[in-house]
Residue frames as a rotation matrix with the C-alpha (Angstrom) as fourth column:
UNK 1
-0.236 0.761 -0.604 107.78
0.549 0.617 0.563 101.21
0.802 -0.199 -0.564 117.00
UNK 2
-0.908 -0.372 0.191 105.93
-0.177 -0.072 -0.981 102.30
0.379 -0.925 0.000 119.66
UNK 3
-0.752 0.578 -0.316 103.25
0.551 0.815 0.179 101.78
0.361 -0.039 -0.932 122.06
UNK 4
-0.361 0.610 0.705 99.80
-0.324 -0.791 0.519 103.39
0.874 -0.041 0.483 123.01
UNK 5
-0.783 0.178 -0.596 98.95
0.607 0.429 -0.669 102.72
0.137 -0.885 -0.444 126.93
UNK 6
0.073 0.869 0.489 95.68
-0.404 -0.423 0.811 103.10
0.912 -0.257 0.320 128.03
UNK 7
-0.823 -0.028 0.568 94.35
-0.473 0.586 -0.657 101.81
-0.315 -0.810 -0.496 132.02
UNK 8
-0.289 0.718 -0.633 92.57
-0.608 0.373 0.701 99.24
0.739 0.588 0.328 130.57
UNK 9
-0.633 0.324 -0.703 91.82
0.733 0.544 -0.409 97.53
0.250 -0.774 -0.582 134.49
UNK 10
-0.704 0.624 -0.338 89.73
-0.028 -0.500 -0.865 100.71
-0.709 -0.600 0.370 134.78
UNK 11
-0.427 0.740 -0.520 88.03
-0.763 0.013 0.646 100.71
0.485 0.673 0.559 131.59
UNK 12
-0.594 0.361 -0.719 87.15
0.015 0.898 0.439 96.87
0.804 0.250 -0.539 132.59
UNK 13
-0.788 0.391 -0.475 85.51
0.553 0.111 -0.826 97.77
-0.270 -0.913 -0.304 135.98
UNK 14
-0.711 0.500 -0.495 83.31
-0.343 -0.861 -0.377 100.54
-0.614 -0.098 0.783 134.46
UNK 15
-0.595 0.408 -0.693 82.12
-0.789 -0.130 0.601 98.31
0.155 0.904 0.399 131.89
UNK 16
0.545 0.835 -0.077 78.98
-0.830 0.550 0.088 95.74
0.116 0.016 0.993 131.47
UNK 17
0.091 -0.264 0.960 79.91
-0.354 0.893 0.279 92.11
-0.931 -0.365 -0.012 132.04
UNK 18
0.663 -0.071 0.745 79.09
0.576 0.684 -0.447 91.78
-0.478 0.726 0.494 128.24
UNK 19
0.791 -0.537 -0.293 81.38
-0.594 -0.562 -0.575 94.90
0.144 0.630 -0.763 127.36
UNK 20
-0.028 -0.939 0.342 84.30
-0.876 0.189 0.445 93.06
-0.482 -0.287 -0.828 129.15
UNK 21
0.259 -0.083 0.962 83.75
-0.054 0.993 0.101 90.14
-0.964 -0.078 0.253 127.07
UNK 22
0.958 0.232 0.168 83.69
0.246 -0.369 -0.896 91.81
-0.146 0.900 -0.410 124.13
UNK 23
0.603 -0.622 -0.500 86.82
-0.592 -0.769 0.241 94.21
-0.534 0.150 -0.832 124.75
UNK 24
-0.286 -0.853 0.437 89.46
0.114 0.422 0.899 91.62
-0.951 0.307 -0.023 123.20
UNK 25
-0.028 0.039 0.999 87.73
0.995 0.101 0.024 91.78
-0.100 0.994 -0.041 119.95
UNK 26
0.816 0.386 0.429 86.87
0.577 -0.561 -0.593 95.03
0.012 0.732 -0.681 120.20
UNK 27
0.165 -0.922 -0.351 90.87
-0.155 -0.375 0.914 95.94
-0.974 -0.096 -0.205 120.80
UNK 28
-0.216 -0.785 0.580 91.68
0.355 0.490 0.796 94.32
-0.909 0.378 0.173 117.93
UNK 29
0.305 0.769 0.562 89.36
0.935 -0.130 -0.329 95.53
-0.180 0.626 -0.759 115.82
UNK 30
0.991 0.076 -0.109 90.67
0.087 -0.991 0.102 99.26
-0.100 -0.110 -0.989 116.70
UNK 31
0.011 -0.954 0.300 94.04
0.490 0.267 0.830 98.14
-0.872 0.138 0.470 116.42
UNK 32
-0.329 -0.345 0.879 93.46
0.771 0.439 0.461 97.33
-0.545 0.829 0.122 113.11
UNK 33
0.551 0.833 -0.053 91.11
0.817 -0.551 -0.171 100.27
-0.172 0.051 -0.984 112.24
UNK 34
0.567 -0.719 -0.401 94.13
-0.234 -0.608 0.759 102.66
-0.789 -0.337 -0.513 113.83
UNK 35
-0.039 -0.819 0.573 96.61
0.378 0.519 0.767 100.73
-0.925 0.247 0.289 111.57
UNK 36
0.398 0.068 0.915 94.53
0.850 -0.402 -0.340 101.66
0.345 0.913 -0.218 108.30
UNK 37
0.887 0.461 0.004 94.58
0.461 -0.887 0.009 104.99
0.008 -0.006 -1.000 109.03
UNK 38
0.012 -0.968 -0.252 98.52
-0.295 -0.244 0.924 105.49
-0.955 0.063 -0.289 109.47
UNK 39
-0.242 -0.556 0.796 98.85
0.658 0.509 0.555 103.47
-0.714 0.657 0.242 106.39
UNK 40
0.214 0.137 0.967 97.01
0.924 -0.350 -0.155 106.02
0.317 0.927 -0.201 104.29
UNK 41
0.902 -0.263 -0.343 98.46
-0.235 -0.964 0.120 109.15
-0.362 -0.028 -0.932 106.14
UNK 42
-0.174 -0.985 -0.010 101.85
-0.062 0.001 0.998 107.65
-0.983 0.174 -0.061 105.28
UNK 43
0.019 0.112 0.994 100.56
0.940 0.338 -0.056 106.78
-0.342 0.935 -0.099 101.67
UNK 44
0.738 0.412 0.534 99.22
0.597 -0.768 -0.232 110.70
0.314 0.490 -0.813 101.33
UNK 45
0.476 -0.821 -0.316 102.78
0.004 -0.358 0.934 111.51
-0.879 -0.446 -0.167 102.88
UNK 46
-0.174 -0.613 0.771 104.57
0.613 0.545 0.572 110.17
-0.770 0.572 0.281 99.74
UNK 47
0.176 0.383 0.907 102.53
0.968 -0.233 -0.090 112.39
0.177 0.894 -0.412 97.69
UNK 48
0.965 0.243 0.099 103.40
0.239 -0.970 0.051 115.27
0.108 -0.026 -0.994 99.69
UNK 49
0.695 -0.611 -0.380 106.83
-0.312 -0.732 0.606 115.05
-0.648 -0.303 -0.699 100.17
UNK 50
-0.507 -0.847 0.160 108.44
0.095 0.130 0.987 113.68
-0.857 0.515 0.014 96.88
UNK 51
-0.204 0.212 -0.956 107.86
-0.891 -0.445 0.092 115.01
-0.406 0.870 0.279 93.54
UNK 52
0.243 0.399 -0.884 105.61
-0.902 0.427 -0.055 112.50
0.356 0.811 0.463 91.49
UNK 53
-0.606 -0.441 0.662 106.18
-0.536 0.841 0.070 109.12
-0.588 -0.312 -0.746 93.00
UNK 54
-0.660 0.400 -0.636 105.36
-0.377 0.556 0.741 106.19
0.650 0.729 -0.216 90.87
UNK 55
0.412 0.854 -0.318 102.69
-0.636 0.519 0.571 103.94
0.652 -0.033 0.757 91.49
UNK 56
0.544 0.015 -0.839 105.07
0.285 0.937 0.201 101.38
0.790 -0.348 0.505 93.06
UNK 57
-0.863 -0.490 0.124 106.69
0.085 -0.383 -0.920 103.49
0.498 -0.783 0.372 95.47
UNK 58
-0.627 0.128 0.769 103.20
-0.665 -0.602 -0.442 104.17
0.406 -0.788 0.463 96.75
UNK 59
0.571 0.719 -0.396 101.95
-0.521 0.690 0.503 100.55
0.635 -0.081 0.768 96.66
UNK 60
-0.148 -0.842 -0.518 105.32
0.247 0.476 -0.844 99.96
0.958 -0.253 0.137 99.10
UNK 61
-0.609 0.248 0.753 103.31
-0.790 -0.109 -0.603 101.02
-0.067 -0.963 0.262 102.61
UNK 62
-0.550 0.153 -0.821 102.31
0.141 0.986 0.089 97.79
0.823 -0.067 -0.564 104.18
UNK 63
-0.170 0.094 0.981 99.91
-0.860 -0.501 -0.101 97.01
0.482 -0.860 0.165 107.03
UNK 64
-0.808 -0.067 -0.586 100.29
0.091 0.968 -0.236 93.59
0.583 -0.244 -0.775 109.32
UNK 65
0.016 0.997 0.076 97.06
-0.217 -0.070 0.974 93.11
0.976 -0.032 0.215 111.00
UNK 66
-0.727 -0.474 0.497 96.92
-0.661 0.285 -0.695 92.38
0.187 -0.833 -0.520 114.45
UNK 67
0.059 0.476 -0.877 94.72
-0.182 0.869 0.459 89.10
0.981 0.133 0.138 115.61
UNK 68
0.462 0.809 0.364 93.74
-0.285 -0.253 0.925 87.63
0.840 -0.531 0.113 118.72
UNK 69
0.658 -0.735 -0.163 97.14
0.745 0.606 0.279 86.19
-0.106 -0.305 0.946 119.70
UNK 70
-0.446 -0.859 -0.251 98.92
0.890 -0.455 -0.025 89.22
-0.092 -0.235 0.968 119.06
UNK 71
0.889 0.432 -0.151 96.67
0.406 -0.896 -0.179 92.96
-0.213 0.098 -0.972 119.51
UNK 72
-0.302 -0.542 -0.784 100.18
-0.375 -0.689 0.620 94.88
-0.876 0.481 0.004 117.54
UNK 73
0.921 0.328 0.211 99.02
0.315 -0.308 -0.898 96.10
-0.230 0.893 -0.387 114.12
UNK 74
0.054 -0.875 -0.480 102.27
0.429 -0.414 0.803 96.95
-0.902 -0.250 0.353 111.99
UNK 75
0.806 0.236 0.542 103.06
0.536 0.096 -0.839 99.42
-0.250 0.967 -0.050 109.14
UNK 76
0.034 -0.983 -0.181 106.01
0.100 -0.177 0.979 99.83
-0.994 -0.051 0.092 107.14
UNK 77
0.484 0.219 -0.847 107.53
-0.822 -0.218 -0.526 99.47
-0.300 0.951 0.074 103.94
UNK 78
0.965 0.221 0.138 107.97
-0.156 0.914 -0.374 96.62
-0.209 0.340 0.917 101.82
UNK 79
0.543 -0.837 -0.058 110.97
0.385 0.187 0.904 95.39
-0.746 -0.513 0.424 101.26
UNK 80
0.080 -0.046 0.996 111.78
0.977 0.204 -0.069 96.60
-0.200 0.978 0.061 97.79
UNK 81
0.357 0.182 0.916 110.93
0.247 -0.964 0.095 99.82
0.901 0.192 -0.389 98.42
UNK 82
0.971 -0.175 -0.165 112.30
0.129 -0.198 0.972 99.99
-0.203 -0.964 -0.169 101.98
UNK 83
0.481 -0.875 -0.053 115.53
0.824 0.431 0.368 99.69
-0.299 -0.220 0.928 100.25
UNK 84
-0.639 -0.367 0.676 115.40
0.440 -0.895 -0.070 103.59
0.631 0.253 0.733 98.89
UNK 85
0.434 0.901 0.019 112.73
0.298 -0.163 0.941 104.21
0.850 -0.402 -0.339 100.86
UNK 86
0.568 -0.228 -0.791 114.44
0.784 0.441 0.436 103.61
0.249 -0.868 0.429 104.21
UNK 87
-0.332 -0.935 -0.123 117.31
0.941 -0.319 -0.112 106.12
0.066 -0.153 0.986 103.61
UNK 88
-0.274 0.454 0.848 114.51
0.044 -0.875 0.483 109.39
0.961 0.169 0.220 103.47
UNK 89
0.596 0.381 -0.707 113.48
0.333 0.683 0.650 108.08
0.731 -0.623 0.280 106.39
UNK 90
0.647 -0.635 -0.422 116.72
0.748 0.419 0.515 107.99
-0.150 -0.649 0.746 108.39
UNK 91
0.695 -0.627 -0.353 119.13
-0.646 -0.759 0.077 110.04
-0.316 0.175 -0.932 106.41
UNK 92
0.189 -0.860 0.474 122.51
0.151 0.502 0.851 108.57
-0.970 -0.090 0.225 105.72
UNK 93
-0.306 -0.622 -0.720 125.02
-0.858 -0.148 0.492 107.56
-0.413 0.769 -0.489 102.42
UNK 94
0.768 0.496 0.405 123.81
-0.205 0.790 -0.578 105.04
-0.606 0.361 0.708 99.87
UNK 95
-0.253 -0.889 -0.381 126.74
-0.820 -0.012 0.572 103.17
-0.513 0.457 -0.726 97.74
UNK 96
0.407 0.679 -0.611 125.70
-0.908 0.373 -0.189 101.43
0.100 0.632 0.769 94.89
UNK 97
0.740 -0.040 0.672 125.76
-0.389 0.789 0.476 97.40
-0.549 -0.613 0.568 94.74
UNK 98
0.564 -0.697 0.444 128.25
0.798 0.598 -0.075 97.25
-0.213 0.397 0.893 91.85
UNK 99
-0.076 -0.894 -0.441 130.50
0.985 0.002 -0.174 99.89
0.157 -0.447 0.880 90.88
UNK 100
-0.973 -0.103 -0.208 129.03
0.146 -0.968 -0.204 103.16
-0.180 -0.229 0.957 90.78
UNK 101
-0.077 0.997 -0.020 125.33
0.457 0.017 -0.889 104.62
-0.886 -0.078 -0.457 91.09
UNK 102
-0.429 0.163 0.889 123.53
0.896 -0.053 0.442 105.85
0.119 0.985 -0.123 87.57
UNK 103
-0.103 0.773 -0.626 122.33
0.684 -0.402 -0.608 109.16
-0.722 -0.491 -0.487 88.00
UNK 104
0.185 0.622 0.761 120.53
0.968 0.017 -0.249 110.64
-0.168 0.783 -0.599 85.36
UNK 105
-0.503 -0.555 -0.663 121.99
0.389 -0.830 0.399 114.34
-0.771 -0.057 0.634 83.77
UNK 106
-0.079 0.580 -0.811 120.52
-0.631 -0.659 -0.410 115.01
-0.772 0.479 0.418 80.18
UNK 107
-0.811 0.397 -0.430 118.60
-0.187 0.521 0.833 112.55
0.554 0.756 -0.348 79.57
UNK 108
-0.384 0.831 0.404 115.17
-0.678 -0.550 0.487 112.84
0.627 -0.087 0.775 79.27
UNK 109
-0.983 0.137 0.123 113.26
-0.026 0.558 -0.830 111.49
-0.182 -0.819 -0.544 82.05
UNK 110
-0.540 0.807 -0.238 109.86
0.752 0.590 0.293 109.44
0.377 -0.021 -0.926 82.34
UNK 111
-0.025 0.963 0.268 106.95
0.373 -0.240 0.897 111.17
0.928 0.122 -0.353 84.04
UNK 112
0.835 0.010 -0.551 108.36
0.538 0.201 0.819 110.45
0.119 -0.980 0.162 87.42
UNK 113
0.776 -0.605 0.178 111.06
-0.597 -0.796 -0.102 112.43
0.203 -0.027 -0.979 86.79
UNK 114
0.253 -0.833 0.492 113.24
-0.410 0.368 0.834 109.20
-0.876 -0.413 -0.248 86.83
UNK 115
-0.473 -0.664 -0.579 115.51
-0.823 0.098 0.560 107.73
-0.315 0.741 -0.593 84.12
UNK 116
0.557 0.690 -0.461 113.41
-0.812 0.569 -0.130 105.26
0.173 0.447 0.878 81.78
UNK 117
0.461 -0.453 0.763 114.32
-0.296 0.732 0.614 101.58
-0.837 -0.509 0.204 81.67
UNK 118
0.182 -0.555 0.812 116.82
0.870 0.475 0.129 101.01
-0.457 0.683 0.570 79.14
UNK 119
0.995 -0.058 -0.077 117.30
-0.082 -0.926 -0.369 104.72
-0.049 0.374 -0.926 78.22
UNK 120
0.338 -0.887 -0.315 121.50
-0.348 -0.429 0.833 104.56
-0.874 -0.172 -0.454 78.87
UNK 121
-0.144 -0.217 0.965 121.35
0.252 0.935 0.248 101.66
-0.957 0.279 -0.080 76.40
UNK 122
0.373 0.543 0.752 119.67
0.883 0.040 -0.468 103.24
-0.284 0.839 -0.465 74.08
UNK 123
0.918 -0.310 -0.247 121.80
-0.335 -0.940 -0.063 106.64
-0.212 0.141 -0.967 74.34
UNK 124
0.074 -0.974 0.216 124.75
-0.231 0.194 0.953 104.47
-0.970 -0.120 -0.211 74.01
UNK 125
0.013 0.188 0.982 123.41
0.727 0.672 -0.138 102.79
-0.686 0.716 -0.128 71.08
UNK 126
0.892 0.151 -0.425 122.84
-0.123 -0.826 -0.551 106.57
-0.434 0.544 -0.718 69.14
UNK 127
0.123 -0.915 0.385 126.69
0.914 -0.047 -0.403 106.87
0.387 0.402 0.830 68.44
UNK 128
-0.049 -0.339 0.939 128.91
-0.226 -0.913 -0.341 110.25
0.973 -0.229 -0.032 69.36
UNK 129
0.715 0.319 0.622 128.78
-0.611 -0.150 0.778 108.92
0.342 -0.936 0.088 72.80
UNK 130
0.027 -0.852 -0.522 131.62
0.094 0.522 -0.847 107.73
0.995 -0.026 0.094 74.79
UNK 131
0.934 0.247 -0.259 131.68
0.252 0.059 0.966 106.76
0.254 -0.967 -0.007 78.78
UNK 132
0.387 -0.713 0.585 134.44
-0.755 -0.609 -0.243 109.48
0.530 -0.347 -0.774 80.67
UNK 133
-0.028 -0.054 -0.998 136.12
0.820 0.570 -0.054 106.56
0.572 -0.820 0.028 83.80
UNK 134
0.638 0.016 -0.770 137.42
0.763 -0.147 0.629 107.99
-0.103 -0.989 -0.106 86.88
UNK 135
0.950 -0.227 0.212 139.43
-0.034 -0.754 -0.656 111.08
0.309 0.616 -0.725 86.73
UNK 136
-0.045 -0.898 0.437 143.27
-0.441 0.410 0.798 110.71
-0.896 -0.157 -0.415 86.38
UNK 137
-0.221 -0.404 0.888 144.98
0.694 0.574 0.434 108.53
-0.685 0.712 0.154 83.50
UNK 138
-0.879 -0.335 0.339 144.59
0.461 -0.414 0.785 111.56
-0.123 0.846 0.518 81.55
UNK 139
-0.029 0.909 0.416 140.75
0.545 -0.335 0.769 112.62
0.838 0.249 -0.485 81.63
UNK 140
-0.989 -0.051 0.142 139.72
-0.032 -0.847 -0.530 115.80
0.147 -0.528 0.836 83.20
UNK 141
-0.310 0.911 -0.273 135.99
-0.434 0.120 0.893 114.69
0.846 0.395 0.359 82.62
UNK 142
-0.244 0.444 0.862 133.68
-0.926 0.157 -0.343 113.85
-0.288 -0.882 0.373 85.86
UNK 143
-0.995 -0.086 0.058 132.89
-0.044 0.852 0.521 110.00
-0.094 0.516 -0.851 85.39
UNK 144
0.175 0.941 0.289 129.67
0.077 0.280 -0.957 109.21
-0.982 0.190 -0.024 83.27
UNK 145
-0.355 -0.515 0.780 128.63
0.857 0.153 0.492 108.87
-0.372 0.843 0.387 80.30
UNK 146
-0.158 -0.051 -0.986 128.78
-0.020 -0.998 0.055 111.79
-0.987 0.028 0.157 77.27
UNK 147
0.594 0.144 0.792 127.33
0.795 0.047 -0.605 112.74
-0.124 0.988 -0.087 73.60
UNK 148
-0.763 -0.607 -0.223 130.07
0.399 -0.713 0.577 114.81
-0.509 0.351 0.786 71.33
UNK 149
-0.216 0.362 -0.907 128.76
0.114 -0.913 -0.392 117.48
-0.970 -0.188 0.156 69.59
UNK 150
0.595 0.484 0.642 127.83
0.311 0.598 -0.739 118.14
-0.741 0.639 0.206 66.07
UNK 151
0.380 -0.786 -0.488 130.87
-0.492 -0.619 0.613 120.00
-0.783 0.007 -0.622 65.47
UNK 152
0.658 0.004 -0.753 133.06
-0.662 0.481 -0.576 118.69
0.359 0.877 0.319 62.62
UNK 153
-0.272 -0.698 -0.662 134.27
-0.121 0.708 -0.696 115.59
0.955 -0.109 -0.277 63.64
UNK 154
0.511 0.389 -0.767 132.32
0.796 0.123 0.592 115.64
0.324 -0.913 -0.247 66.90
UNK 155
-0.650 -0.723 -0.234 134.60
0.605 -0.306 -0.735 118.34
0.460 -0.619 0.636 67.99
UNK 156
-0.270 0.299 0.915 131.49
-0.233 -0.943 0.239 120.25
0.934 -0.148 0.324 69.21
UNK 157
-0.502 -0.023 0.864 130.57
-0.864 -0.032 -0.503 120.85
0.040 -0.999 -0.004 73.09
UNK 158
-0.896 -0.058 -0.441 130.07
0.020 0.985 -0.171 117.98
0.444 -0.162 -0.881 75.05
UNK 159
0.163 0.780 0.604 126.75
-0.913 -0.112 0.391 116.95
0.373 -0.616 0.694 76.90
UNK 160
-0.960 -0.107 0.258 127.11
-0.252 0.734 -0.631 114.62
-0.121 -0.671 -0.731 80.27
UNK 161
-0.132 0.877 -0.462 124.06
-0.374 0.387 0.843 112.47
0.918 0.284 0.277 79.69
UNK 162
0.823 0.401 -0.403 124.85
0.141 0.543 0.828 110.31
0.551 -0.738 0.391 82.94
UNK 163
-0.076 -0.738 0.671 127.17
-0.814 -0.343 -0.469 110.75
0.576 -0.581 -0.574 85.93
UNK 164
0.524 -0.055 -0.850 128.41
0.549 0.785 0.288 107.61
0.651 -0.617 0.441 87.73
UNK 165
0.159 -0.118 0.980 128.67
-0.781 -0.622 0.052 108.41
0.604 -0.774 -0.191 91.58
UNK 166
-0.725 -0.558 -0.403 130.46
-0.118 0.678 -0.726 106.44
0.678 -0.479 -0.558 94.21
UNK 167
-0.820 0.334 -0.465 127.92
0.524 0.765 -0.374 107.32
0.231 -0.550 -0.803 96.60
UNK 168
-0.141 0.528 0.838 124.72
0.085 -0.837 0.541 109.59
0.986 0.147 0.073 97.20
UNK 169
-0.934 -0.196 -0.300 124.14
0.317 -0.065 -0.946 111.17
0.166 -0.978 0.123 100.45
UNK 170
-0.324 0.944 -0.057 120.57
0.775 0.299 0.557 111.47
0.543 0.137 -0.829 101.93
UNK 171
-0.839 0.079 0.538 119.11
-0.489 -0.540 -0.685 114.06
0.236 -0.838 0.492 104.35
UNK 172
-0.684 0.725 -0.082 115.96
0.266 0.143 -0.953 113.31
-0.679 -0.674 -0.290 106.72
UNK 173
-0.940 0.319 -0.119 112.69
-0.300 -0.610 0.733 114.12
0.161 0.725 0.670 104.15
UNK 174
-0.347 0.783 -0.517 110.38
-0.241 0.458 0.856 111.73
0.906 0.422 0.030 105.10
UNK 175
-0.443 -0.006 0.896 108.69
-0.869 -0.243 -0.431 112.18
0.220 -0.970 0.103 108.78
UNK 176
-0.358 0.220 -0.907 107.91
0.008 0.972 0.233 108.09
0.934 0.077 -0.350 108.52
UNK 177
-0.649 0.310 -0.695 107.81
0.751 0.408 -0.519 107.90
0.122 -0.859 -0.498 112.68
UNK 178
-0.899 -0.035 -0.437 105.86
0.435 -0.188 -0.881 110.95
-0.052 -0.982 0.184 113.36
UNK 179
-0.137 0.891 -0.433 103.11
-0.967 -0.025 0.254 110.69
0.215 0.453 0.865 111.23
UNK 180
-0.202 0.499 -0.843 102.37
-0.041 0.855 0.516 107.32
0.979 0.139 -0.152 112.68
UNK 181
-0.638 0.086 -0.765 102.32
0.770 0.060 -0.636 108.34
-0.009 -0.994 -0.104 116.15
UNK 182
-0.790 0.610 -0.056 100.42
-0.581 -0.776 -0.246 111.91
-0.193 -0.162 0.968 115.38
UNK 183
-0.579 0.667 -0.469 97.64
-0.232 0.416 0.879 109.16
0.781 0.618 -0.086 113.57
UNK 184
0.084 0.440 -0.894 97.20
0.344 0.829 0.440 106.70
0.935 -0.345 -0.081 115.56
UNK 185
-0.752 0.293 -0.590 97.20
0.620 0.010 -0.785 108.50
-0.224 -0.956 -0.189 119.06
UNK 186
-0.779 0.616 -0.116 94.43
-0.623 -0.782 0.032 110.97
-0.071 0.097 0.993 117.34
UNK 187
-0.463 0.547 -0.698 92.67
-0.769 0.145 0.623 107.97
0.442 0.825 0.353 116.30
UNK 188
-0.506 -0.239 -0.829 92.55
-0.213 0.966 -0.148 105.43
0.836 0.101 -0.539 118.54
UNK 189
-0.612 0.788 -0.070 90.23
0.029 -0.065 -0.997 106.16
-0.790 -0.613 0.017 121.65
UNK 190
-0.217 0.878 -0.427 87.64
-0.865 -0.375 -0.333 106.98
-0.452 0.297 0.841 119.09
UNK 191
-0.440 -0.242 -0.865 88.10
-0.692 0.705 0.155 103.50
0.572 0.667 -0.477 117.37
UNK 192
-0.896 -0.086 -0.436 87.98
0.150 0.865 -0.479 101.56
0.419 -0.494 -0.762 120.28
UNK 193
-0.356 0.934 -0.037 84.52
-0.570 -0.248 -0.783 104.02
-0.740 -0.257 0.621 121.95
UNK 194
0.166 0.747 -0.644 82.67
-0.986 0.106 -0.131 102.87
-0.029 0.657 0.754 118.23
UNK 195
-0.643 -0.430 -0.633 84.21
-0.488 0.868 -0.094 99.13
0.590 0.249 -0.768 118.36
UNK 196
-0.991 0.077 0.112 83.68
-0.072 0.408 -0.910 98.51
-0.116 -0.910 -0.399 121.95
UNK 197
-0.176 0.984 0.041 79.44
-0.496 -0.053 -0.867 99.48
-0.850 -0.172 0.497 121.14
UNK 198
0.125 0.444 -0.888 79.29
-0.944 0.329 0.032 97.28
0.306 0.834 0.460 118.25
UNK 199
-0.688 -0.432 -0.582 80.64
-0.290 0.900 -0.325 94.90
0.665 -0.054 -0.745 119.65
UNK 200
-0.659 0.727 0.194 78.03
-0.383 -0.102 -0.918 95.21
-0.647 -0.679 0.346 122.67
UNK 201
-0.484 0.768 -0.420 75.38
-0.830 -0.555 -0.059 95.26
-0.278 0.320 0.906 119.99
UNK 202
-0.231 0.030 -0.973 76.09
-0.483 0.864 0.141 92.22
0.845 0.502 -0.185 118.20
UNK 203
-0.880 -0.349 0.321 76.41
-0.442 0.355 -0.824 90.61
0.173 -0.867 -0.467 121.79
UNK 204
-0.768 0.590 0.249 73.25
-0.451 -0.221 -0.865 91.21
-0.455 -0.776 0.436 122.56
């Protein structure tokens, strides 16, 4: 979060008796104005800095209006998406909620470049496929799962379809805060100059 300070006791002295009635709406109004405008540089962020995002990753930027009881405009990401979302953002280690994350190896992937829904199922279901555990108790094999070969008897070269990971580590990718501060301090005097005279207009 943060906050944009203007001297808004000088603005009110320079202005008409009917601008200064106006100015609460026309804050809010620019608030909200300001708000779009982050929401779709962060939206055209998504498109620049991850390869093909789906549709619902980029319907996952939110914007809270602000109103006359509260002049803060907020945008974020839904919660759903805030929960992979968040970690581009920040950085850090994700660890999956049950025992190990799915991450796609060679098997074919969707448009997005992510693992269809029901695809392991359905690679399990093929036959010649058998799921490696943890290494130790005998396997030398990385855990995930694997199709045998067409060798005789399967003996021919494996292929790791999926790799179950304890955890995935993130770097920084997504500049989330500083494309909402570069926006909205470019944007926001000019909002409030074109508010503040409509609002006048109507007044009158």
């Amino acid at each position: 979060m943060f906050d944009i300070t203007a001297d808004f006791d000088k603005l009110e002295r320079i202005l008409s008796d009917v601008a200064r009635k106006q100015l609460p709406f026309a804050m809010m109004m620019a608030i909200n104005d300001t708000g779009a405008d982050v929401k779709r540089a962060e939206e055209r962020q998504l498109d620049r800095k991850f390869d093909r995002p789906t549709p619902f990753t980029k319907r996952g930027v939110y914007l809270r209006r602000a109103n006359k009881s509260g002049l803060t405009a907020i945008v974020g990401f839904k919660r759903v998406q805030a929960s992979y979302l968040g970690l581009q953002v920040t950085g850090g280690v994700r660890r999956p909620k049950r025992k190990a994350l799915v991450i796609g190896a060679g098997l074919r992937r969707n448009k997005y470049g992510n693992l269809a829904k029901g695809a392991v199922k359905r690679a399990e279901s093929k036959g010649q496929t058998f799921v490696a555990k943890r290494r130790g108790g005998g396997s030398h094999l990385r855990p995930g799962l694997y199709q045998r070969g067409k060798g005789r008897g399967g003996s021919g070269k494996l292929k790791m379809l999926v790799t179950f990971e304890p955890r995935a580590k993130y770097e920084k990718r997504f500049p989330f805060h500083q494309t909402a501060e570069r926006t909205a301090r470019a944007a926001f005097e000019g909002h409030l100059v074109r508010r503040i005279k409509e609002a006048v207009k109507s007044a009158k």
